[in-house]
C-alpha positions in Angstrom: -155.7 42.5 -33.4 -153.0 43.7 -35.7 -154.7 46.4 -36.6 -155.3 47.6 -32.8 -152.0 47.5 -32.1 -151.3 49.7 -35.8 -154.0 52.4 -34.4 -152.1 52.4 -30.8 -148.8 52.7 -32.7 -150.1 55.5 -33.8 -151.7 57.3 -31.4 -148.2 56.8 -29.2 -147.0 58.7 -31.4 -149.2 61.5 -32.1 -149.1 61.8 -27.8 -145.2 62.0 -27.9 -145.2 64.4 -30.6 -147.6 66.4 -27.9 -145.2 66.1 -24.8 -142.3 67.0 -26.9 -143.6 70.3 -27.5 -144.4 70.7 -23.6 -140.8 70.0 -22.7 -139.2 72.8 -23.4 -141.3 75.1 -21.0 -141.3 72.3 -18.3 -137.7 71.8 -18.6 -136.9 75.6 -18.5 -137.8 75.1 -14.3 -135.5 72.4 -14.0 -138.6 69.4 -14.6 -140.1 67.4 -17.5 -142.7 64.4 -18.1 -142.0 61.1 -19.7 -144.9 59.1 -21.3 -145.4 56.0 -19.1 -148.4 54.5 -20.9 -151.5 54.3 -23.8 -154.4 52.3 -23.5 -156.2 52.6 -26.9 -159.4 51.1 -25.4 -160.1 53.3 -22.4 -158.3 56.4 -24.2 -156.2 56.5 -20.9 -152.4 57.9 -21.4 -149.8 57.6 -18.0 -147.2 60.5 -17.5 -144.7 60.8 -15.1 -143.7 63.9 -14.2 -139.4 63.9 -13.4 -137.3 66.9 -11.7 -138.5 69.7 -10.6 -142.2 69.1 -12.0 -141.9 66.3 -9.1 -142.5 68.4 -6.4 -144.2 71.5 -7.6 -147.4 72.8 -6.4 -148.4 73.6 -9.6 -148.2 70.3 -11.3 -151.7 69.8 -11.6 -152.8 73.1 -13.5 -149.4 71.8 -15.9 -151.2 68.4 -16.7 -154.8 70.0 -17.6 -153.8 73.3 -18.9 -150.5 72.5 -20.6 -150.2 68.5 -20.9 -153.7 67.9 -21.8 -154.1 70.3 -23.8 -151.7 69.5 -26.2 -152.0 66.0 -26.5 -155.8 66.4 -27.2 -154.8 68.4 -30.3 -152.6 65.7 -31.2 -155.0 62.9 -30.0 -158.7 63.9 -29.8 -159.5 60.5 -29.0 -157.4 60.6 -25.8 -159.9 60.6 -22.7 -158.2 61.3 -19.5 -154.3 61.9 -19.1 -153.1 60.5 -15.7 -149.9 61.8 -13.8 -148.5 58.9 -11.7 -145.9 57.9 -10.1 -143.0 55.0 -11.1 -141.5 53.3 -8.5 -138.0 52.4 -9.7 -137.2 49.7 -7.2 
């Protein structure tokens, strides 16, 4: 168990390293993304996106081509990046 959570220590991050090289483009049109979540077992990470990125049409292509991408360089064992939403009640 320890070393599980060691390995998702890790991989955390390896996947923040990856966003904080995205955030500089995304923040240059006002937006950004915030890691939410890792799940070492299903290789699923949670983003939210904030500002502009919100709202923008292209959010999407920015999560595969540009999110994605670099996190899988820094985390190759990443499956699937998920963009959700946090409700801040």
């Amino acid at each position: 168990m320890e070393e599980t959570v060691l390995v998702e220590q890790g991989l955390e991050v390896r996947i923040e390293r990856a966003l904080e090289r995205v955030r500089p483009y995304l923040m240059i049109d006002g937006g950004g993304v915030q890691l939410v979540s890792v799940d070492g077992d299903t290789g699923i990470v949670e983003v939210e996106f904030t500002g502009a990125c919100q709202t923008c049409a292209l959010r999407m292509m920015t999560l595969r081509a540009g999110i994605e991408r670099a996190v899988l360089q820094e985390a190759p064992e990443v499956r699937r990046i998920e963009a959700i939403e946090v409700s801040r009640g």
